[in-house]
C-alpha positions as CSV (number, residue, x, y, z in Angstrom):
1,X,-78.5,93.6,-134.7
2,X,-76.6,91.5,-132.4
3,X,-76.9,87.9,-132.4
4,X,-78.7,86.6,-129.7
5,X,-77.0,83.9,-126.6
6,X,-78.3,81.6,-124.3
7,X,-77.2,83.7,-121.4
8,X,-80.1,86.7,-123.2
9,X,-82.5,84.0,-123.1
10,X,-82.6,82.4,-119.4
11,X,-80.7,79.3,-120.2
12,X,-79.7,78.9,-116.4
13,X,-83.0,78.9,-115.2
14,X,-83.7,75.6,-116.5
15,X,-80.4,73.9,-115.3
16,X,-80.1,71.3,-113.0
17,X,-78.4,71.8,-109.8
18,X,-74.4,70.5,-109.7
19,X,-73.7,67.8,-106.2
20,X,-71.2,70.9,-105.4
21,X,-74.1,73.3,-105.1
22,X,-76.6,71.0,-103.3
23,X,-74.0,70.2,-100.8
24,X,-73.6,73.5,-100.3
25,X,-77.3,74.8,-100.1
26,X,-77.7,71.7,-97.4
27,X,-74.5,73.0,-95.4
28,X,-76.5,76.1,-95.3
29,X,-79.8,74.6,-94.2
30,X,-78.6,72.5,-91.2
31,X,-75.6,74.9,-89.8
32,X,-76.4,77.7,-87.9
33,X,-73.5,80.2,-89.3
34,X,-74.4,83.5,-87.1
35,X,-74.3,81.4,-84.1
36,X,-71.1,79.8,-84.1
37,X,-69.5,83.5,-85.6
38,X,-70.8,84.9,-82.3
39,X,-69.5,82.5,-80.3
40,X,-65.8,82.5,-81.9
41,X,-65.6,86.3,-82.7
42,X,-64.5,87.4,-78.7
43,X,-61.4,84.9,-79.2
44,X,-60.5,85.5,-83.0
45,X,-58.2,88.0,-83.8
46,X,-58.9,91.9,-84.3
47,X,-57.4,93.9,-87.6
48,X,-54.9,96.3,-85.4
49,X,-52.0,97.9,-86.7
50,X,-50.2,97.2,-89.4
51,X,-49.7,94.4,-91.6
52,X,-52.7,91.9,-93.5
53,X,-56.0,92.0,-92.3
54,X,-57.6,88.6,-90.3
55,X,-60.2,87.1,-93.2
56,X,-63.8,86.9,-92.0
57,X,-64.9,84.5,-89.2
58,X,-67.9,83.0,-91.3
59,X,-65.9,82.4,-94.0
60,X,-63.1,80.8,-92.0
61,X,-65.5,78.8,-90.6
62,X,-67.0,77.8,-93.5
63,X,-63.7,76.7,-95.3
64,X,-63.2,74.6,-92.0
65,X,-65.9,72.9,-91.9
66,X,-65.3,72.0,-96.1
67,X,-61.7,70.3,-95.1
68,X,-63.4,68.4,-92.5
């Protein structure tokens, strides 16, 4: 019989959210992600060709809006 962890028992369940994570779960709330993708997706660049693929325009946007 294996020893038992507090992973096996639902020790996250009970944790307290980090500031990282309720910043993030309020960045959520309040910006309207599909919105502003729909907006910048005719001017952002299409995966043509060869060579490395453009990253996503939500998460793009995303990492933007975290620098600013």
């Amino acid at each position: 019989m294996r020893q038992k962890s507090f992973a096996d028992e639902g020790f996250e369940k009970s944790r307290k959210k980090t500031r990282k994570e309720l910043f993030l779960d309020e960045m959520d709330s309040i910006i309207p992600w599909k919105e502003l993708a729909a907006a910048i997706e005719p001017f952002y660049p299409k995966a043509e060709g060869a060579g490395r693929r453009p990253i996503g325009i939500e998460r793009m946007l995303r990492i933007h809006f975290l620098q600013h």
